[in-house]
N, CA, C and O atoms as a printed pandas DataFrame, in Angstrom:
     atom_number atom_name residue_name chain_id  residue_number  x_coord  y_coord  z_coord
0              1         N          UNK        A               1   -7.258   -9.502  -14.840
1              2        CA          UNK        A               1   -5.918   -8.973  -14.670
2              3         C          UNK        A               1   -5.545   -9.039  -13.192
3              4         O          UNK        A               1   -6.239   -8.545  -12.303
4              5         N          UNK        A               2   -4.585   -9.580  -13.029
5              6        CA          UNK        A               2   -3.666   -9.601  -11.423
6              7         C          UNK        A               2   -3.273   -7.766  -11.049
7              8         O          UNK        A               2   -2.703   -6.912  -11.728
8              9         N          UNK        A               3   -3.864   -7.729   -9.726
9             10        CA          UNK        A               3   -3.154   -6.454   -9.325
10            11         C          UNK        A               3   -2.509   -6.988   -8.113
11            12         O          UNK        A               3   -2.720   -8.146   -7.754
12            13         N          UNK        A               4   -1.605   -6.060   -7.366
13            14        CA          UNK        A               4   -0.984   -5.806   -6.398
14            15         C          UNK        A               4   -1.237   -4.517   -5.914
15            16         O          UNK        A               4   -1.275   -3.869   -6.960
16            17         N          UNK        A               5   -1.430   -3.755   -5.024
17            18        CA          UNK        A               5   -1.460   -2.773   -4.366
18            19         C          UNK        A               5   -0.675   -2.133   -3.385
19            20         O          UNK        A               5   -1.312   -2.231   -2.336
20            21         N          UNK        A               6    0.209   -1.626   -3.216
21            22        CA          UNK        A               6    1.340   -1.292   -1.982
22            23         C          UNK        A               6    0.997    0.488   -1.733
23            24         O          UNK        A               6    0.954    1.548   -2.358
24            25         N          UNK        A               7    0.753   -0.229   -0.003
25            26        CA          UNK        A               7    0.465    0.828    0.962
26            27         C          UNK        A               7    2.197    1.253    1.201
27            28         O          UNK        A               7    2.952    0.438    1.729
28            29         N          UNK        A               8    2.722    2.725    0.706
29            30        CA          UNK        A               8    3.803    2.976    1.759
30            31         C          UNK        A               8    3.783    4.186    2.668
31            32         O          UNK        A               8    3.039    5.126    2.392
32            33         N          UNK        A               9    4.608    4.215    3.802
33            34        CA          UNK        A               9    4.821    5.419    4.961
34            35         C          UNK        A               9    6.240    5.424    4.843
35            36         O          UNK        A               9    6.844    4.412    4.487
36            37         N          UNK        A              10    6.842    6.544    5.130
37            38        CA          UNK        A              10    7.845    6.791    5.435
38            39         C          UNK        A              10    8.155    6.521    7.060
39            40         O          UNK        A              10    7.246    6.843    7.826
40            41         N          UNK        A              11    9.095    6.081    7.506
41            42        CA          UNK        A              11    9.328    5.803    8.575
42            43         C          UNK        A              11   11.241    6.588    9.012
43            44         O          UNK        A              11   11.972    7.279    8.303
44            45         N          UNK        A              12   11.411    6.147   10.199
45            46        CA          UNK        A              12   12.786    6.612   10.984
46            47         C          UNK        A              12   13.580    5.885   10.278
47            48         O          UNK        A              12   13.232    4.775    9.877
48            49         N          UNK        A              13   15.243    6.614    9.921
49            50        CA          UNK        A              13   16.121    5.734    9.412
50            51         C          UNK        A              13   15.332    4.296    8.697
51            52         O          UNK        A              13   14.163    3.942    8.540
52            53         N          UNK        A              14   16.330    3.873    8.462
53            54        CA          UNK        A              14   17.023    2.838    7.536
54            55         C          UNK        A              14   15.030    1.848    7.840
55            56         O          UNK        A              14   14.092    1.822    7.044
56            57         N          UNK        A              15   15.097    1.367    8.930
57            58        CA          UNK        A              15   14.393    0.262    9.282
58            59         C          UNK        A              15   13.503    0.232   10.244
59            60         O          UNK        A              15   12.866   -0.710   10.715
60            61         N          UNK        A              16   13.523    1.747   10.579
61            62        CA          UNK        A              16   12.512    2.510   11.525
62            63         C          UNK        A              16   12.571    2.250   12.844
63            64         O          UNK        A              16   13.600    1.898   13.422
64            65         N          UNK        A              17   11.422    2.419   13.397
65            66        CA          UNK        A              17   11.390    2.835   15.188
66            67         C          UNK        A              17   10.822    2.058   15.582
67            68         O          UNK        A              17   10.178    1.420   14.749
68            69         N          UNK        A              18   10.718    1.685   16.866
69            70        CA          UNK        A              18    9.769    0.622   17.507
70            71         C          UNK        A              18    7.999    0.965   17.272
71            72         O          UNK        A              18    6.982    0.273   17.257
72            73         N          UNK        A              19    8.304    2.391   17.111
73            74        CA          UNK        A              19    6.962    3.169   16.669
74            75         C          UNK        A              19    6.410    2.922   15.507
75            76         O          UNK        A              19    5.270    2.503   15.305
76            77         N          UNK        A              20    7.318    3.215   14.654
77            78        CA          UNK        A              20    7.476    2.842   13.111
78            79         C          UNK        A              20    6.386    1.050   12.925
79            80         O          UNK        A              20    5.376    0.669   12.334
80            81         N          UNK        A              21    7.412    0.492   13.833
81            82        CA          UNK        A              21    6.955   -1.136   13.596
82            83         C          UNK        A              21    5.624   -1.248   13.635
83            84         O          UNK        A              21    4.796   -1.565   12.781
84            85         N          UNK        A              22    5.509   -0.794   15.283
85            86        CA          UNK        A              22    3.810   -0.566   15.571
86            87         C          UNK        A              22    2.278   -0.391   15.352
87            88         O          UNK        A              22    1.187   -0.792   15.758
88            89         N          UNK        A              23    2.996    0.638   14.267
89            90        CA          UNK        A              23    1.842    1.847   13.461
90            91         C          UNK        A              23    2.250    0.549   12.179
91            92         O          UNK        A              23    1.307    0.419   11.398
92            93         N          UNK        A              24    3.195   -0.185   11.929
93            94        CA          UNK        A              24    3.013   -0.694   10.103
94            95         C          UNK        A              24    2.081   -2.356   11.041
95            96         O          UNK        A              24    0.907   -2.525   10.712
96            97         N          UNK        A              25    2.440   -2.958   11.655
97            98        CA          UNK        A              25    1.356   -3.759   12.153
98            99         C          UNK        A              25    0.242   -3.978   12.470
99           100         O          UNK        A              25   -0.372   -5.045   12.491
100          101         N          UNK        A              26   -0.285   -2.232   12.920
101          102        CA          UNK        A              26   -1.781   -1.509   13.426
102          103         C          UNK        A              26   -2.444   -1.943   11.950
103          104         O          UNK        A              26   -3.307   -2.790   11.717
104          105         N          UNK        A              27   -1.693   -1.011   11.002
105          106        CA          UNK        A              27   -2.232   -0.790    9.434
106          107         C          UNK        A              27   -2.535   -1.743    8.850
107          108         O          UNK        A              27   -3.583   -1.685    8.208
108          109         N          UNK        A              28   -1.486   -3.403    8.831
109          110        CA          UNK        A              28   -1.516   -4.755    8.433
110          111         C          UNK        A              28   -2.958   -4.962    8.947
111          112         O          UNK        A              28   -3.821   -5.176    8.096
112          113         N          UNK        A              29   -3.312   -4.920   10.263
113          114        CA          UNK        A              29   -3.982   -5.608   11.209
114          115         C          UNK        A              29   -5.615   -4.987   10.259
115          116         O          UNK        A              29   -6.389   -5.630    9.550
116          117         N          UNK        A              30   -5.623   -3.403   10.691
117          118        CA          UNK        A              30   -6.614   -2.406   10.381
118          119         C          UNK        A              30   -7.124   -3.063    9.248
119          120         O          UNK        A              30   -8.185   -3.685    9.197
120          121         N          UNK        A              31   -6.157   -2.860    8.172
121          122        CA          UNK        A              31   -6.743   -3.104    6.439
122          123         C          UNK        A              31   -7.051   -4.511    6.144
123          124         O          UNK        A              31   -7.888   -4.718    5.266
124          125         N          UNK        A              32   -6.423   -5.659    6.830
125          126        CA          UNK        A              32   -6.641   -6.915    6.763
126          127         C          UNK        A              32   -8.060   -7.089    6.750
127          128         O          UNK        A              32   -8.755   -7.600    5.873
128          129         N          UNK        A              33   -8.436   -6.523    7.995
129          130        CA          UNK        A              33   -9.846   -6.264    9.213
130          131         C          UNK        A              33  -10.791   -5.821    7.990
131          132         O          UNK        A              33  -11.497   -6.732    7.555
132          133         N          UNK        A              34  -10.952   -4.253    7.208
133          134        CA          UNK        A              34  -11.279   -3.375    6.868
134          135         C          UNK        A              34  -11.806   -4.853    5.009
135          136         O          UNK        A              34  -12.842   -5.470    4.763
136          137         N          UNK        A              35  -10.727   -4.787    4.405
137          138        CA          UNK        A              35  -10.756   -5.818    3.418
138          139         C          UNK        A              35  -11.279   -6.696    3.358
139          140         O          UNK        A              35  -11.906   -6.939    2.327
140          141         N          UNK        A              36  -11.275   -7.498    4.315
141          142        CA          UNK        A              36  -12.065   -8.585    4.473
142          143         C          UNK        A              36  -13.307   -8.663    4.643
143          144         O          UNK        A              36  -14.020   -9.547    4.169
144          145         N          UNK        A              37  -13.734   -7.577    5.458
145          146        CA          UNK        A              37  -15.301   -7.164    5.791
146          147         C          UNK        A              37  -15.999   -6.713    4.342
147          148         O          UNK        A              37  -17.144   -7.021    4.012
148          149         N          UNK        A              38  -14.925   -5.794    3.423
149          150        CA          UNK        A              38  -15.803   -5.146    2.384
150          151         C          UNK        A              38  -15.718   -6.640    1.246
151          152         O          UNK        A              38  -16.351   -6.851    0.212
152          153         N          UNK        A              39  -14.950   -7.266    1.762
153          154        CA          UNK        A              39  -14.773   -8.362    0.716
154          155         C          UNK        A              39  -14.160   -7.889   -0.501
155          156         O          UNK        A              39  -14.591   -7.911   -1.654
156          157         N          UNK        A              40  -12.536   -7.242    0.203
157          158        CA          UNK        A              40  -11.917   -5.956   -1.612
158          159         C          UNK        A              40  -10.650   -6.387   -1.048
159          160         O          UNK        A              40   -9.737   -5.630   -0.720
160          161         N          UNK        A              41  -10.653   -7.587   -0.964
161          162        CA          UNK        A              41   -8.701   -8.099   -1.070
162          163         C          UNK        A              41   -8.514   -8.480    0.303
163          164         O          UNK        A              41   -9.401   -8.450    1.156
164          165         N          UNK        A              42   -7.065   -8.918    0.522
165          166        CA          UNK        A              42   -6.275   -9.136    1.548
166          167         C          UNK        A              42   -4.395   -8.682    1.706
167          168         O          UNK        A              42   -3.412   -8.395    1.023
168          169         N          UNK        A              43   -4.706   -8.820    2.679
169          170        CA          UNK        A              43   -2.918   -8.259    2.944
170          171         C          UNK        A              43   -1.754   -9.569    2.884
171          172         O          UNK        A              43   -1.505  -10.522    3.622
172          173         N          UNK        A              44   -1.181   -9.032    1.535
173          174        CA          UNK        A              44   -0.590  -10.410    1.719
174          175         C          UNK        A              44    0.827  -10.326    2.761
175          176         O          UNK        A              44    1.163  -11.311    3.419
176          177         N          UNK        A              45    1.640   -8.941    2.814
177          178        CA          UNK        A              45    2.873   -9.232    3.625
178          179         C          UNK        A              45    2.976   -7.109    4.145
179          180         O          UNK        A              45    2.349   -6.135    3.726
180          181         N          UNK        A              46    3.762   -7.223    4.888
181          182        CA          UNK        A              46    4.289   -5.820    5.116
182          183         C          UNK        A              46    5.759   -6.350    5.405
183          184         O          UNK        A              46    6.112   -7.490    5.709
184          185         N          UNK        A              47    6.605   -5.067    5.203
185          186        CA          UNK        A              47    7.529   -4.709    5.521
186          187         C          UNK        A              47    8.431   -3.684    5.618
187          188         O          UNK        A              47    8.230   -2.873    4.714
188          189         N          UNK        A              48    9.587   -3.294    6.526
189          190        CA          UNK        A              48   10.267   -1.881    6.850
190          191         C          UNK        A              48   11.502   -1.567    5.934
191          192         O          UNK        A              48   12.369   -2.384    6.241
192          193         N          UNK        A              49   11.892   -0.854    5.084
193          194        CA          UNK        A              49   13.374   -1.147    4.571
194          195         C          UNK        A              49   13.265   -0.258    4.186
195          196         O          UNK        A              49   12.170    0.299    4.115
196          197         N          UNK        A              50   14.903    0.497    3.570
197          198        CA          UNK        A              50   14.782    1.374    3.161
198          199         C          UNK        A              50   14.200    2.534    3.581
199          200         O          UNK        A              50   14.013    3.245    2.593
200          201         N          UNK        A              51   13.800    3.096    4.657
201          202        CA          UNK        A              51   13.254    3.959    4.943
202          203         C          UNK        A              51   12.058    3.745    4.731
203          204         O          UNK        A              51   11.357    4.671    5.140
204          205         N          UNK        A              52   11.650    3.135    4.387
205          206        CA          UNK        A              52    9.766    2.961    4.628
206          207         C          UNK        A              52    9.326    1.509    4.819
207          208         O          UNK        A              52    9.936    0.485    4.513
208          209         N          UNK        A              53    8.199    1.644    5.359
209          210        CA          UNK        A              53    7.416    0.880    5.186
210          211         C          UNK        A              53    6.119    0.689    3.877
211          212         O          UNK        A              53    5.355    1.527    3.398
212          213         N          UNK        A              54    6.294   -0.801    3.589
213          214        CA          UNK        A              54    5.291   -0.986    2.965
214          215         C          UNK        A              54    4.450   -2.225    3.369
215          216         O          UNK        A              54    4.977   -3.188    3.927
216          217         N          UNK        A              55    3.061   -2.173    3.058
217          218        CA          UNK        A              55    2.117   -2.998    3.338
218          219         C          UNK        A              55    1.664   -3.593    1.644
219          220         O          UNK        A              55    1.546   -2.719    0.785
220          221         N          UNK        A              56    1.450   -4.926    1.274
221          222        CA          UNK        A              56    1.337   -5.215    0.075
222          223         C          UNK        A              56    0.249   -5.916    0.100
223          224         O          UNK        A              56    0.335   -7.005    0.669
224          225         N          UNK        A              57   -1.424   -5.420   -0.647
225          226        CA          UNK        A              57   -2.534   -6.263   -0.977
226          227         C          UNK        A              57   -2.724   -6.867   -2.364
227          228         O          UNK        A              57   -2.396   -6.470   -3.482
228          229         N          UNK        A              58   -3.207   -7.693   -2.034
229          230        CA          UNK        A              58   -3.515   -8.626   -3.154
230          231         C          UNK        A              58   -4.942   -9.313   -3.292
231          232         O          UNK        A              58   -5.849   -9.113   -2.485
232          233         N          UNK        A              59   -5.007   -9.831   -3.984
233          234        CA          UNK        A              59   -7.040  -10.303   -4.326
234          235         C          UNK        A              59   -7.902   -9.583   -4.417
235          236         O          UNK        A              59   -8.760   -9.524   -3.537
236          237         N          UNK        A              60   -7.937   -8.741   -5.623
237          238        CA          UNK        A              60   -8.964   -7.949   -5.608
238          239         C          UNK        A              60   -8.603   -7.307   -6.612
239          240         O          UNK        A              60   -7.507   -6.977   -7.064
240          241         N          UNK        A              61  -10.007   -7.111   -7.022
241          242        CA          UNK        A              61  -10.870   -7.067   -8.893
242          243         C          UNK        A              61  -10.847   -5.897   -8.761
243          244         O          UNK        A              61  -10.003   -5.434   -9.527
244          245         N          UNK        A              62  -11.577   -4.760   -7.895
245          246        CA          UNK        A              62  -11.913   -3.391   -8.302
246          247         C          UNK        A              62  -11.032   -2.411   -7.311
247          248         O          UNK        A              62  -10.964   -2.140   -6.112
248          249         N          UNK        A              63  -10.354   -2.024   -8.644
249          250        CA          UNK        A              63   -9.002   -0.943   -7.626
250          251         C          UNK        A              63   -9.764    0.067   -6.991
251          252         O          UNK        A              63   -9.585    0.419   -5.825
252          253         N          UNK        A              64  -10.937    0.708   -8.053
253          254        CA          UNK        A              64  -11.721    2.089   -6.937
254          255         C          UNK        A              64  -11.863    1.717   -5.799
255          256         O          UNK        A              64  -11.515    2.290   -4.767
256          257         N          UNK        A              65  -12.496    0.526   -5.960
257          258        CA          UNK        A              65  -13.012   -0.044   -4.376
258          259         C          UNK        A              65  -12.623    0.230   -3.716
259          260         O          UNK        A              65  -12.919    1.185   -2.998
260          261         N          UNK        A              66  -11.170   -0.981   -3.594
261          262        CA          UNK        A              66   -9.980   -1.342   -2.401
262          263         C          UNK        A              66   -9.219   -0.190   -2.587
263          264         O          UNK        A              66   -8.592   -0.171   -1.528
264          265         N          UNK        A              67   -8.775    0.984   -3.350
265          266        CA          UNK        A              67   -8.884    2.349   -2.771
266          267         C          UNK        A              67   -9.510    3.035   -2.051
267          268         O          UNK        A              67   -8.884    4.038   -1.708
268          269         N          UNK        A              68  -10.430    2.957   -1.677
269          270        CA          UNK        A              68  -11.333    3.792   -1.156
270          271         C          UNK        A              68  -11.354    2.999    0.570
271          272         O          UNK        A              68  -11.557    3.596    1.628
272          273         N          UNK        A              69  -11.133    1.824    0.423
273          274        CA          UNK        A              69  -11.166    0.766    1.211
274          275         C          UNK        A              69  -10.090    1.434    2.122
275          276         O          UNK        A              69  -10.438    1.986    3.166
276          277         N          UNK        A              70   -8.833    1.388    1.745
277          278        CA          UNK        A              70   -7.123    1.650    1.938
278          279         C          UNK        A              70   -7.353    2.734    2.394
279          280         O          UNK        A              70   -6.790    2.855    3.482
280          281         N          UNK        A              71   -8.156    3.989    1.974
281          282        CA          UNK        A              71   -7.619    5.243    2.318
282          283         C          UNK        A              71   -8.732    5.811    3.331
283          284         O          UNK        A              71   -8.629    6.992    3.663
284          285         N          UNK        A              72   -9.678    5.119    3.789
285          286        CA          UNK        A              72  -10.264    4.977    5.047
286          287         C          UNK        A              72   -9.528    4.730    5.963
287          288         O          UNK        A              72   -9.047    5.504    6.792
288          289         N          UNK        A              73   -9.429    3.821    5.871
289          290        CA          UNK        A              73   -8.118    3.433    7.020
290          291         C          UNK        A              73   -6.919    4.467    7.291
291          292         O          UNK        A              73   -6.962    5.299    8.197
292          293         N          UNK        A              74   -6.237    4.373    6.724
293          294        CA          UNK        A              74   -5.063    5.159    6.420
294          295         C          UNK        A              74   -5.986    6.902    7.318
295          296         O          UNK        A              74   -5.546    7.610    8.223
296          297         N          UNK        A              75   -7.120    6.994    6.645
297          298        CA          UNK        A              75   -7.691    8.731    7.023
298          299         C          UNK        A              75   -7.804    7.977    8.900
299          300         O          UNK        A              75   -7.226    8.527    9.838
300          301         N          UNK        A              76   -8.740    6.553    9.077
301          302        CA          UNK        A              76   -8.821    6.245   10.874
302          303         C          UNK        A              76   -7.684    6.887   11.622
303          304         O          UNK        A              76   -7.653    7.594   12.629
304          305         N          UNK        A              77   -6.483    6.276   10.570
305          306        CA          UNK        A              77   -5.447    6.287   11.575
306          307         C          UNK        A              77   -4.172    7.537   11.737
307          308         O          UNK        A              77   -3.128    7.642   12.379
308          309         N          UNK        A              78   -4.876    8.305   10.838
309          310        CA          UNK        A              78   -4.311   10.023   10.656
310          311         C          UNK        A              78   -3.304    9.541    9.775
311          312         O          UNK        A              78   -3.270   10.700    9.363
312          313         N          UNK        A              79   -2.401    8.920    9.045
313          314        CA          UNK        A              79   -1.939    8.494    7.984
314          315         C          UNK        A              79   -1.792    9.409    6.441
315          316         O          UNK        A              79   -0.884   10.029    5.887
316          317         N          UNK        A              80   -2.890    9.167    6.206
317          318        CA          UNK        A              80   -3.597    9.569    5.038
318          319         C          UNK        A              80   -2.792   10.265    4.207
319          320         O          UNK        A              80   -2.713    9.939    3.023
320          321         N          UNK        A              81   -1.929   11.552    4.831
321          322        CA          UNK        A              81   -1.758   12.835    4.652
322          323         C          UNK        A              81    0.079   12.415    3.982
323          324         O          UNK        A              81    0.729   12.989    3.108
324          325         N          UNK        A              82    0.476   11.052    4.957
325          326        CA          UNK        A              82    1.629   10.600    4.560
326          327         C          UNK        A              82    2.022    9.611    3.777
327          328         O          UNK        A              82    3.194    9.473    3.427
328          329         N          UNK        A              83    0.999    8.778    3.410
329          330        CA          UNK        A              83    0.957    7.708    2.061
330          331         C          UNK        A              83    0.761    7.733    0.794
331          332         O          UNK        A              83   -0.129    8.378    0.239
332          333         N          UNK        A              84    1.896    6.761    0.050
333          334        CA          UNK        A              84    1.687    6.897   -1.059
334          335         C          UNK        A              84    0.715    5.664   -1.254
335          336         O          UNK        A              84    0.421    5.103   -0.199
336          337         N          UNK        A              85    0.112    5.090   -2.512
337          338        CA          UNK        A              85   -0.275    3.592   -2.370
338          339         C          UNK        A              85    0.245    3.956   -4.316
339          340         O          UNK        A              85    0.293    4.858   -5.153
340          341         N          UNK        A              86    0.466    2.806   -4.154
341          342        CA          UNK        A              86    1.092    2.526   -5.755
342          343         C          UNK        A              86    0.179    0.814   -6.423
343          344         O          UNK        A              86    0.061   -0.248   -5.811
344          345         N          UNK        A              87   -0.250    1.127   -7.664
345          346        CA          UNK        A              87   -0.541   -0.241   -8.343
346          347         C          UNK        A              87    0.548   -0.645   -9.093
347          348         O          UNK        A              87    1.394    0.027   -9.682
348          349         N          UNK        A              88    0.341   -2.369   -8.939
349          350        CA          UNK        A              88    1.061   -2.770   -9.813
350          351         C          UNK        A              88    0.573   -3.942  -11.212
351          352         O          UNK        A              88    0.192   -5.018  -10.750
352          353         N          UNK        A              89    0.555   -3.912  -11.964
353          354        CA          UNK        A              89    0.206   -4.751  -12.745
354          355         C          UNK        A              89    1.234   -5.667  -13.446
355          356         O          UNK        A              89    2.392   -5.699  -13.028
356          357         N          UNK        A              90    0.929   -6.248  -14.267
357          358        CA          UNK        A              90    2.001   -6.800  -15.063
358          359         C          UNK        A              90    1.562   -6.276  -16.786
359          360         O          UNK        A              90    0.467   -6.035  -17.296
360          361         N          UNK        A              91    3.237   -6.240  -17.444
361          362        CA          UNK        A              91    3.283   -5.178  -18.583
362          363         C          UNK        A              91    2.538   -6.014  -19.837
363          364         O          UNK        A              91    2.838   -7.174  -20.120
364          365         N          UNK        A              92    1.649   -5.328  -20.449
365          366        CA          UNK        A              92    1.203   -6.075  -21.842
366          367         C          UNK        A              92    2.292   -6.370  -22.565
367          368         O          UNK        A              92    2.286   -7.290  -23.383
368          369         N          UNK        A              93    3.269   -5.665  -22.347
369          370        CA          UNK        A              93    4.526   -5.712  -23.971
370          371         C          UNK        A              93    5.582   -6.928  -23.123
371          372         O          UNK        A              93    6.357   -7.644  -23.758
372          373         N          UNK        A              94    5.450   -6.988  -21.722
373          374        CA          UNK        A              94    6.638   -7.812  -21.405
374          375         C          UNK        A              94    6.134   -8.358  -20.147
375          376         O          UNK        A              94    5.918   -7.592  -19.208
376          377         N          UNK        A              95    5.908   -9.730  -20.036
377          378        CA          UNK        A              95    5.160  -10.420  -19.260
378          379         C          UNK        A              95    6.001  -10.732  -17.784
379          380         O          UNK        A              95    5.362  -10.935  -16.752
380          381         N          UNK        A              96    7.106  -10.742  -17.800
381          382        CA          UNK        A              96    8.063  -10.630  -16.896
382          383         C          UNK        A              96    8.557   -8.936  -16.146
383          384         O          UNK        A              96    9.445   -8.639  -15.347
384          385         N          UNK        A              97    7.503   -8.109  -16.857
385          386        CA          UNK        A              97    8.090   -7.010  -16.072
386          387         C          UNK        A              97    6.500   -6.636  -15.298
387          388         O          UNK        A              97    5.439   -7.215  -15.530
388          389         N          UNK        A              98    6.769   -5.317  -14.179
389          390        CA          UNK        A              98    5.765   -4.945  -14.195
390          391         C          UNK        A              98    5.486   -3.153  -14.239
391          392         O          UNK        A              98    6.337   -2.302  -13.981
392          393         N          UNK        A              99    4.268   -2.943  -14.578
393          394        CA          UNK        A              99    3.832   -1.179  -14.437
394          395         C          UNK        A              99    3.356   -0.969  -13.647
395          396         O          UNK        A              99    2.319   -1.497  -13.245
396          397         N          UNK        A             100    4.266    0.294  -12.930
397          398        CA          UNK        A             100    3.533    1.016  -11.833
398          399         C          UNK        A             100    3.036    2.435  -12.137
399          400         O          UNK        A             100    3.483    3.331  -12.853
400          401         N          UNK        A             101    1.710    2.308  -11.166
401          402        CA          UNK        A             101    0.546    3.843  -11.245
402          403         C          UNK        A             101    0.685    4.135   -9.767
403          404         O          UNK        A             101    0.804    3.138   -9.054
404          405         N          UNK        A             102    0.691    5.219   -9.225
405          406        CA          UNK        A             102    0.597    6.226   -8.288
406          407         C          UNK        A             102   -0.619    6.605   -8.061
407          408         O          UNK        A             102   -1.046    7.696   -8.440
408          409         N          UNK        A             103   -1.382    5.656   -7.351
409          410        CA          UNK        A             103   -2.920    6.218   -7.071
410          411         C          UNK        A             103   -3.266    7.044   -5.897
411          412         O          UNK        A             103   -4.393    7.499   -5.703
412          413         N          UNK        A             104   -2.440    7.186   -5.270
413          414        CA          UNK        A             104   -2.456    8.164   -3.979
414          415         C          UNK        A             104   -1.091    8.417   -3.287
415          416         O          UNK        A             104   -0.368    7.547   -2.802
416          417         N          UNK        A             105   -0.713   10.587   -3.343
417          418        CA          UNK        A             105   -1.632   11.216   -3.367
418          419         C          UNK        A             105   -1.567   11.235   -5.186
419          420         O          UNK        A             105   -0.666   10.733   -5.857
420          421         N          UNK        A             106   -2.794   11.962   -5.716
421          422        CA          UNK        A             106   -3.378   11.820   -7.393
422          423         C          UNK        A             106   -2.485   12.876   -7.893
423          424         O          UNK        A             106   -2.059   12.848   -9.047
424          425         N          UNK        A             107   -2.170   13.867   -7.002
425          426        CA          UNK        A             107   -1.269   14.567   -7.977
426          427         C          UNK        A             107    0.683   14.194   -7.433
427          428         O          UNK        A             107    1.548   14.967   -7.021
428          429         N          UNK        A             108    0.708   12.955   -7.652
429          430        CA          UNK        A             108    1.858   12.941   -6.959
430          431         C          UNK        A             108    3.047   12.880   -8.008
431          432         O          UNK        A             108    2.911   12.176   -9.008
432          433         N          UNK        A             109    4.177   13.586   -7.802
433          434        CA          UNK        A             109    5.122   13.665   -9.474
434          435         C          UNK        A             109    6.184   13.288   -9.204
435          436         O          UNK        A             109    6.905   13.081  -10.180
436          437         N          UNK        A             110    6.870   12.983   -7.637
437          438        CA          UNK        A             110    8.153   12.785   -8.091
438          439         C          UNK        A             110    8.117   10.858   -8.411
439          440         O          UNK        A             110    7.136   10.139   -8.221
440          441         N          UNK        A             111    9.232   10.494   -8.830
441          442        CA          UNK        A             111    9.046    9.011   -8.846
442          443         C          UNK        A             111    9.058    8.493   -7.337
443          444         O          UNK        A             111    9.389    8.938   -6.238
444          445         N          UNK        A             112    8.316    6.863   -8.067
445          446        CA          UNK        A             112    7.673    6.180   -6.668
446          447         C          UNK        A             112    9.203    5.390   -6.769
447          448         O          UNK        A             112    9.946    5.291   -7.746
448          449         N          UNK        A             113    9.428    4.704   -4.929
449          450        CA          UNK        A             113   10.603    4.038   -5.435
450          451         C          UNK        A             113    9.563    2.642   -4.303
451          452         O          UNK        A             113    8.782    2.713   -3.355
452          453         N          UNK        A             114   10.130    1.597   -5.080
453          454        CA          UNK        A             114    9.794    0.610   -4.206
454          455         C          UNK        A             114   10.256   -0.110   -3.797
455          456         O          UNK        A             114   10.559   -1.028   -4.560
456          457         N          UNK        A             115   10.611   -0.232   -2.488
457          458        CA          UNK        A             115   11.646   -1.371   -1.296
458          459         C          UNK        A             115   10.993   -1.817   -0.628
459          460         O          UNK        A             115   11.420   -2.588    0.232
């Protein structure tokens, strides 16, 4: 099964801060780094919109893993406390859509939005 994984932060306005940029490039850079070493995926793109940032991984078989992988990082870089990470799969009933899970934080309820 294909996953996707998206790291998001909330960031400043619309498209964020020079800070904003910084810290989502550190994270690209960090988890790229971090992934590659455990051999649990790669980063395929980031980006700012909408008020957040997201970082999007891809290649990789075991979600515990490259969770555990993600939220190391995220804890390095004091993060942790402000990310969501969302899976994505694609739907058994409709091959053109996809389902999203909220894997961090675990008790998280309001809806995820993704930009």
């Amino acid at each position: 099964m294909a996953y996707v994984m998206i790291v998001q932060l909330p960031v400043t306005g619309a498209y964020g801060s020079d800070e904003d940029f910084d810290l989502r490039t550190q994270l690209e850079r960090d988890l790229a780094s971090a992934l590659a070493r455990a051999r649990a995926g790669e980063v395929a793109r980031g980006e700012i919109d909408g008020g957040r940032m997201s970082v999007v991984l891809e290649s990789f078989t075991d979600v515990d893993f490259t969770l555990g992988v993600v939220k190391d990082v995220l804890a390095r870089l004091k993060q942790l406390h402000r990310a969501t990470v969302v899976l994505e799969t694609n739907c058994e009933a409709d091959p053109d859509d996809v389902d999203r899970e909220t894997l961090w934080p675990i008790r998280h309820t309001s809806p995820v939005r993704i930009g």
